[in-house]
N, C-alpha and C positions, 0 to 999 in steps of 0.2 A: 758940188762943194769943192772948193779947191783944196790941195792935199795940206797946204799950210793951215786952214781953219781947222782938216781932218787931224791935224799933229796939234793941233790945240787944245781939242776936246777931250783926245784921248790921256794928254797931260793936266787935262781937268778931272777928270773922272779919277785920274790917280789919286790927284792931289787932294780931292774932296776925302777915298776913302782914308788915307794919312792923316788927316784931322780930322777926320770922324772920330771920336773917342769910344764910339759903338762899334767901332769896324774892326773884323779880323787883326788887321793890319791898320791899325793906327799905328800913331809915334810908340806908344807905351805897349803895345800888343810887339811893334817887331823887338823893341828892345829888349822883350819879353824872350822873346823864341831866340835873338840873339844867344845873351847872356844864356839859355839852359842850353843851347846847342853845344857853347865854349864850357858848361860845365860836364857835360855828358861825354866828350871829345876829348879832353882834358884824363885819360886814363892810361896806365902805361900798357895795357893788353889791345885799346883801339888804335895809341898811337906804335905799338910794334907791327900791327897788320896792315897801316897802309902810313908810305910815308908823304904822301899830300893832307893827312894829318896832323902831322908837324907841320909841317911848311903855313897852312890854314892859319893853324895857332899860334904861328911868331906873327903871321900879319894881322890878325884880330887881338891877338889877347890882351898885349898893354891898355890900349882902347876898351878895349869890354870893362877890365877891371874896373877903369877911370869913369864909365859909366856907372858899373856898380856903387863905386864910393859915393857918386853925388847924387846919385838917385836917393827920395827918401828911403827910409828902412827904421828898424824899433831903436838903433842907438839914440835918432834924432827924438827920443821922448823919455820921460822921466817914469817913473811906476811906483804911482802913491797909493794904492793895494790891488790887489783880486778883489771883484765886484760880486763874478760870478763862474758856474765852471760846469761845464756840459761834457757830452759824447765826444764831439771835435778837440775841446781842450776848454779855454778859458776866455775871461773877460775881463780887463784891467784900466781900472783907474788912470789916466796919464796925464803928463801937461808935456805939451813942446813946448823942449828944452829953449827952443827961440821967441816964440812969442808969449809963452806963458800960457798960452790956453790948454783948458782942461777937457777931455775927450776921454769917450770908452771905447778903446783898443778888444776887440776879439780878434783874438789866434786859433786857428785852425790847422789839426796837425795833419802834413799832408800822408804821413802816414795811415791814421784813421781814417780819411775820406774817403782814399785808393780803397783800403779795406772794407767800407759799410760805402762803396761808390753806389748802390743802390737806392739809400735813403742820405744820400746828402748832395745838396739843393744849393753848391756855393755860387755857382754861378746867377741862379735866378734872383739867390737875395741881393749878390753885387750890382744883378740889373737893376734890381727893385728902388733897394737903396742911394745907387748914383742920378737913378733918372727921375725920382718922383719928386712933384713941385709941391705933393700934397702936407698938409700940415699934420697932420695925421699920422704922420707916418716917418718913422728915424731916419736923417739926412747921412749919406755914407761922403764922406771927405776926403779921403784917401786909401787907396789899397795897395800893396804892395807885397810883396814873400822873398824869403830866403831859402836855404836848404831844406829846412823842418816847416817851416810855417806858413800860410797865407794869413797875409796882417789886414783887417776892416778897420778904418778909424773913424769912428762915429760919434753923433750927437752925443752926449752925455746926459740921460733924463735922473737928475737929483732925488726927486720922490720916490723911485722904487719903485715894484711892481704891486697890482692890486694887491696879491697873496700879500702881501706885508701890511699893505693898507686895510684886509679886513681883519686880520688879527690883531693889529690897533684899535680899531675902529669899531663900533656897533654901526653895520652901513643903513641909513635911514633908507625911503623906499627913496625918495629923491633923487639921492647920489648913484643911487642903483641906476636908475632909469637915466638918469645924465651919462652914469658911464655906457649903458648898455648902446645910447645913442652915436656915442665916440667909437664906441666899435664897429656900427655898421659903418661910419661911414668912413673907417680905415680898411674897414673889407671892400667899400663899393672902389676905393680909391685904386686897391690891387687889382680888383675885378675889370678897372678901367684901362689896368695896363696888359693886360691878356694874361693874368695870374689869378691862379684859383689856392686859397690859405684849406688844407683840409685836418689842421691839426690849432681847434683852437682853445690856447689854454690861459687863464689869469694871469699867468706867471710872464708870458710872451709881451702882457703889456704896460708897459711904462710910462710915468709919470712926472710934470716936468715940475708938481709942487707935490701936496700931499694931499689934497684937496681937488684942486682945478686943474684944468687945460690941460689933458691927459691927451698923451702920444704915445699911438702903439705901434710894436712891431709885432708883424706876424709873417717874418721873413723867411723862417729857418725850417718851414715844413711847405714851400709854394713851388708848384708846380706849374709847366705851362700848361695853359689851356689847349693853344694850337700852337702848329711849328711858325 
């Protein structure tokens, strides 16, 4: 193989894992590790112990910022209430501010994660939620974090969860049997993507009327099955 086809490939291989939106190092992963590098770096006791830390930070910083401002983040949405409110922190009603559309925002404090990092599962539900084609199962649209938060911006399912629907409701055995069916097949849907749900509760699943076509999540207790 000639060295020009070998310098081709190996700027394929790059170039794929950069847009890969799975990969380490996609667009949004390095801009990721950018930006906290410039935040971490950014302290007046790192920048007194070495001064190719100054120097780093006049040629990064205006650029990082300017990243930051147009990346999205929570200003670009509106917060029409608290939906809901867990261990991590909460779940918010939103519309972006630009198109109007309506979405449920959970915030996750990265405080608490770092702290209970034994039983929180952000990353898996981020895989779960960006990659699944399943219908079954809440679509994730956008992620993003600041200082305190890691932001999910997801489907928004109107009906509520069962726990509301059977305290309304006398569940006939029908509806029972219809939901019980929407359930396996948002667990077969996890189970297809090498994720195993071992925490399953009413509350977890969601509903996009009051009645019908129920979409559940069961993201926030999944574990991988393999590496």
């Amino acid at each position: 193989m000639a060295d020009e086809d070998i310098h081709k490939k190996r700027l394929k291989f790059i170039e794929d894992q950069v847009l890969n939106p799975n990969s380490p190092i996609s667009v949004d992963g390095l801009l990721d590790g950018v930006c906290a590098l410039l935040t971490d770096l950014d302290h007046p006791a790192i920048k007194r112990s070495n001064k190719n830390v100054d120097s780093f930070l006049s040629r990064y910083g205006r650029v990082t910022k300017d990243v930051v401002t147009n990346r999205m983040k929570a200003s670009d949405f509106s917060i029409v209430k608290v939906i809901g409110r867990g261990a991590f922190g909460e779940v918010q009603l939103v519309r972006h501010i630009n198109s109007k559309r309506v979405y449920a925002m959970k915030l996750l404090s990265k405080f608490e994660m770092i702290k209970r990092s034994d039983s929180a599962f952000y990353w898996e539900e981020r895989e779960i939620m960006a990659n699944t084609s399943s219908e079954w199962l809440v679509q994730l649209h956008n992620a993003f974090q600041d200082d305190k938060y890691l932001y999910m911006v997801m489907d928004y399912m109107p009906g509520g969860d069962l726990v509301n629907l059977m305290s309304n409701y006398d569940i006939p055995e029908k509806w029972a049997m219809f939901y019980c069916a929407e359930v396996v097949l948002a667990l077969d849907a996890i189970h297809s993507m090498g994720f195993v749900h071992r925490w399953v509760l009413t509350a977890l699943s969601l509903n996009r009327s009051k009645v019908e076509h129920s979409v559940y999540n069961f993201i926030t207790a999944a574990i991988m099955l393999s590496a």
